[in-house]
C-alpha atoms as a printed R data frame, in Angstrom:
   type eleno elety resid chain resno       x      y       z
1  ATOM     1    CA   UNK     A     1   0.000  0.000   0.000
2  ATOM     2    CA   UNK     A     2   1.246  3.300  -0.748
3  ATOM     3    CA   UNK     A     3   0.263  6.866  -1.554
4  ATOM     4    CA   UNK     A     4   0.932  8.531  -4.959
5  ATOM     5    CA   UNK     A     5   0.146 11.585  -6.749
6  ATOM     6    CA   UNK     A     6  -2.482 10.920 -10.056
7  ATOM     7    CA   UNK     A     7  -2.940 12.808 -13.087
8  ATOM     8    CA   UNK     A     8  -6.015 12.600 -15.644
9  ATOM     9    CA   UNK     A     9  -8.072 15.059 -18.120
10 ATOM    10    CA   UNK     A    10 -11.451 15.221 -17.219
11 ATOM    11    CA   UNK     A    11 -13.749 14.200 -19.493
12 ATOM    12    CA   UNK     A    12 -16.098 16.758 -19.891
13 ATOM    13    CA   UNK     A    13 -13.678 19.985 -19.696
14 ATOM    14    CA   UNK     A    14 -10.463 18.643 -21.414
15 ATOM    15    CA   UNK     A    15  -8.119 20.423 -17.941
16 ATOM    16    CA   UNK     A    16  -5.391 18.564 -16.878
17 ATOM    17    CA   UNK     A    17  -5.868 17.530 -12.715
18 ATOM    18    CA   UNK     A    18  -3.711 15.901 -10.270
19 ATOM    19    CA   UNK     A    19  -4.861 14.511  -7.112
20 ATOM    20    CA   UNK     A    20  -3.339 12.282  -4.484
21 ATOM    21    CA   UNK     A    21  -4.641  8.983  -4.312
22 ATOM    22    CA   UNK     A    22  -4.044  5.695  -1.884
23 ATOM    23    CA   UNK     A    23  -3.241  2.482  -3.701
24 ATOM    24    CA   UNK     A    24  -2.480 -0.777  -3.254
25 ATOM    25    CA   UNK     A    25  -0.245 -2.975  -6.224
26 ATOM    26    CA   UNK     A    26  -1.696 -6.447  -7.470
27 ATOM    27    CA   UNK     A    27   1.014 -7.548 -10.135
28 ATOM    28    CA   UNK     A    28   0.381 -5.408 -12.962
29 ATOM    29    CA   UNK     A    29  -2.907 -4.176 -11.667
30 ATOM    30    CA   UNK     A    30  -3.072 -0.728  -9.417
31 ATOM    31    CA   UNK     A    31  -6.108 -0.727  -7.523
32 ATOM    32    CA   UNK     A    32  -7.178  2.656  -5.892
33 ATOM    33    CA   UNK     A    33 -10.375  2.557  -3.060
34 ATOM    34    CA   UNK     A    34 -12.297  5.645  -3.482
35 ATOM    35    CA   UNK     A    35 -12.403  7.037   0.112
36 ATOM    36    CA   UNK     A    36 -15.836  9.097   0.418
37 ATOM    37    CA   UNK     A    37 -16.924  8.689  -2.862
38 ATOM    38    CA   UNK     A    38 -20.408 10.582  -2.924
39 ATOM    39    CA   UNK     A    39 -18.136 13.727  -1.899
40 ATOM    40    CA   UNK     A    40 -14.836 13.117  -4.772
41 ATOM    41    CA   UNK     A    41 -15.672 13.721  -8.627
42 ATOM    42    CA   UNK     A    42 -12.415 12.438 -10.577
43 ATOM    43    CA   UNK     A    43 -13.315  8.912 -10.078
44 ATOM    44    CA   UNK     A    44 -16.182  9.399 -12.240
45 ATOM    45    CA   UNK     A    45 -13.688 10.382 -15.405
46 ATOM    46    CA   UNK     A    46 -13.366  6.593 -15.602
47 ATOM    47    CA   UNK     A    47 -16.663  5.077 -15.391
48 ATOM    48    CA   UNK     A    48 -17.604  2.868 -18.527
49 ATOM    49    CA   UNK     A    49 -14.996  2.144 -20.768
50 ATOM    50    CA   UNK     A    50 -12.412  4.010 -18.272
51 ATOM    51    CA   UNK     A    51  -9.485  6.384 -20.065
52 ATOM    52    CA   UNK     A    52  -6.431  6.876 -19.338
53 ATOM    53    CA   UNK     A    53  -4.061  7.658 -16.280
54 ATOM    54    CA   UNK     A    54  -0.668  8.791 -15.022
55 ATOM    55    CA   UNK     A    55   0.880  7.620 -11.753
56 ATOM    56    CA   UNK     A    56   3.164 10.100 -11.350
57 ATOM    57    CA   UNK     A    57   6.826  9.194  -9.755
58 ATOM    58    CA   UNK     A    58   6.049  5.936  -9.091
59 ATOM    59    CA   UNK     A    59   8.217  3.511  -8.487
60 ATOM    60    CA   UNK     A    60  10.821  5.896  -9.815
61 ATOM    61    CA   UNK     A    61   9.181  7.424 -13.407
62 ATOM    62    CA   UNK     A    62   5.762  8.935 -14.387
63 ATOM    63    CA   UNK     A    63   3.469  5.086 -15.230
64 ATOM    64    CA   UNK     A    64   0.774  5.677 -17.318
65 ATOM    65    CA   UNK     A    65  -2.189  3.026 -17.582
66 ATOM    66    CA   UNK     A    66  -5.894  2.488 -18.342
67 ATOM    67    CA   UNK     A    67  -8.060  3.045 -15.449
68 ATOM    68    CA   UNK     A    68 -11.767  1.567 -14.756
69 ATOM    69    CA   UNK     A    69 -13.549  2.739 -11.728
70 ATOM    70    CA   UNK     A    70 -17.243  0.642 -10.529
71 ATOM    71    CA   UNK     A    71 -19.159  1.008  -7.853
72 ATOM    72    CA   UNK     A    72 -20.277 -2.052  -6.038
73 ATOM    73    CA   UNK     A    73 -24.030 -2.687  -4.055
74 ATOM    74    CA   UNK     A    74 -22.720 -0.903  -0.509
75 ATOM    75    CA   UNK     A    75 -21.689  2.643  -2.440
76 ATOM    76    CA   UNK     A    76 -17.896  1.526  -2.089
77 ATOM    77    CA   UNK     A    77 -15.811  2.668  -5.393
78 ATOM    78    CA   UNK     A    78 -12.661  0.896  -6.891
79 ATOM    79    CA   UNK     A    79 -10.524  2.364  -9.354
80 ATOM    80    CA   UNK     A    80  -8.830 -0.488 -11.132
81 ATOM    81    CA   UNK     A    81  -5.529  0.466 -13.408
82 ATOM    82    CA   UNK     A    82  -3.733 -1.599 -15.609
83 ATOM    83    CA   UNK     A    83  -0.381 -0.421 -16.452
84 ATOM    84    CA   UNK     A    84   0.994  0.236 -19.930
C-alpha cells in the first residue's frame, strides 16, 4: 500500500488535474479505493470504458495506464488500473 500523486483530463472539460490517491499494487494491476466517494468527482472520469491515467513518480518514473472505476451494491468505489 502506498500513496501517490495521479494525473487525468477530465472528461467533460479537457483540464489537466492531479490529485493524491491511496493504492495498493496487485502484479500489474493498481487498484485505488475511493475514500468518500459521494463527496470526490475524478473517479467518475473513468466510469464505462475508463481512459487513461498517469501515476506520477512511481516507483521511480511517471506510469501511465488504463483506469476503470465501478461502484459495487454498498456505495464503495474501486478504481482499477492496468499499467501500460
Amino acid at each position: 500500500m502506498g500513496a501517490r500523486p495521479i494525473r487525468y483530463t477530465g472528461r467533460k472539460s479537457g483540464r489537466s488535474f492531479q490529485t493524491p490517491v491511496n493504492y495498493q499494487l496487485s502484479g500489474d494491476e493498481v487498484i485505488i479505493r475511493v475514500m468518500s466517494p459521494d463527496s470526490k468527482s475524478w473517479w467518475r472520469n473513468f466510469l464505462g470504458d475508463g481512459g487513461p491515467i498517469t501515476l506520477l513518480n512511481f516507483r521511480g518514473a511517471d506510469r501511465a495506464g488504463h483506469a476503470i472505476s465501478t461502484r459495487d451494491e454498498k456505495g464503495r468505489v474501486t478504481v482499477r488500473v492496468q499499467l501500460v
